[in-house]
Structure formats: C-alpha cells, structure tokens
N, C-alpha and C positions, 0 to 999 in steps of 0.2 A: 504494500500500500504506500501509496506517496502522497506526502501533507503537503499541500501546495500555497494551506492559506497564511501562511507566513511570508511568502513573497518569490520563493524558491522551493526548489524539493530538497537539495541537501540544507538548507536553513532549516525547513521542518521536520526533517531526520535529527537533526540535532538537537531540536528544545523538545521534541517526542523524547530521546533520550534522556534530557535535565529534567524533565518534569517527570518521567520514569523515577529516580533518584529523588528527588524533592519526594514525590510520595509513597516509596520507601521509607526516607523518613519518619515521612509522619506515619506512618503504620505503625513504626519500631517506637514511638514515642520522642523522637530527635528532633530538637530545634533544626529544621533542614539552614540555615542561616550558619549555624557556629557549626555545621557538618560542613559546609562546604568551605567556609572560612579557613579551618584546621586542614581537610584534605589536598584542599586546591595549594594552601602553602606548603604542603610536606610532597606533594606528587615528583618535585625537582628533586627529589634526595632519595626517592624512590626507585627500588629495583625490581625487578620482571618475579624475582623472587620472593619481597615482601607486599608484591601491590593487593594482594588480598586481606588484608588487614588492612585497607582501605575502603571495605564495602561497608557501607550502612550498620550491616551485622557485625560484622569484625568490631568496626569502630567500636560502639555503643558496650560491645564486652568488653573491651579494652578501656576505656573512658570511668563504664562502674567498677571494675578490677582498680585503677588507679583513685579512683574518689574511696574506695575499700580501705586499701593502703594508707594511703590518706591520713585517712582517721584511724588506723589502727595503732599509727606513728605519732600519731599528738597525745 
C-alpha cells in the first residue's frame, strides 16, 4: 500500500513508520517524546549489535531496571 496523502509515497512510508513507533509507545505506557529524544541521540553510538535494545520494548525494561537500581542505591 502506498500513503500518498502526505505529498509523496516515500514521505508517507516514513511517518507510517514514526507513527508505527509513537504508538508502540503509547501501548507500552512511554512518553513517545523522551522515547524518541533518548533513542534518536544514542542511534550514532549504536551498533548492528546492540540496536535492539533500542525498540520501544527493550527501552522501557531497561529504563524501569535503571529507575530499580536507582533507588535500591539511595
């Protein structure tokens, strides 16, 4: 299928995909805002290896695992 009402077909391939991700988010309970904030600045340091721990899912365990720690340490 091709979204055309964006102005382009690959323009609306791509915000079909962000808006994929945004409500991901909000499914998982994630401010989609500070999800994309944190991933979009860590993607450059990112390897083929760890971009998994980049998905919605990943993130959100890793995030409550660190807010865990966190507090287990104060």
């Amino acid at each position: 299928m091709t979204l055309t009402f964006i102005g382009a077909a690959e323009a609306g391939k791509k915000t079909a995909i962000l808006y994929t991700i945004v409500e991901s988010c909000r499914r998982r309970g994630i401010d989609p805002y500070a999800y994309l904030l944190d991933v979009l600045t860590r993607i450059p340091r990112t390897t083929n290896h760890t971009i998994g721990a980049l998905t919605p899912q990943n993130w959100a365990k890793a995030k409550s695992s660190t807010k865990f720690h966190q507090v287990a340490a104060a």
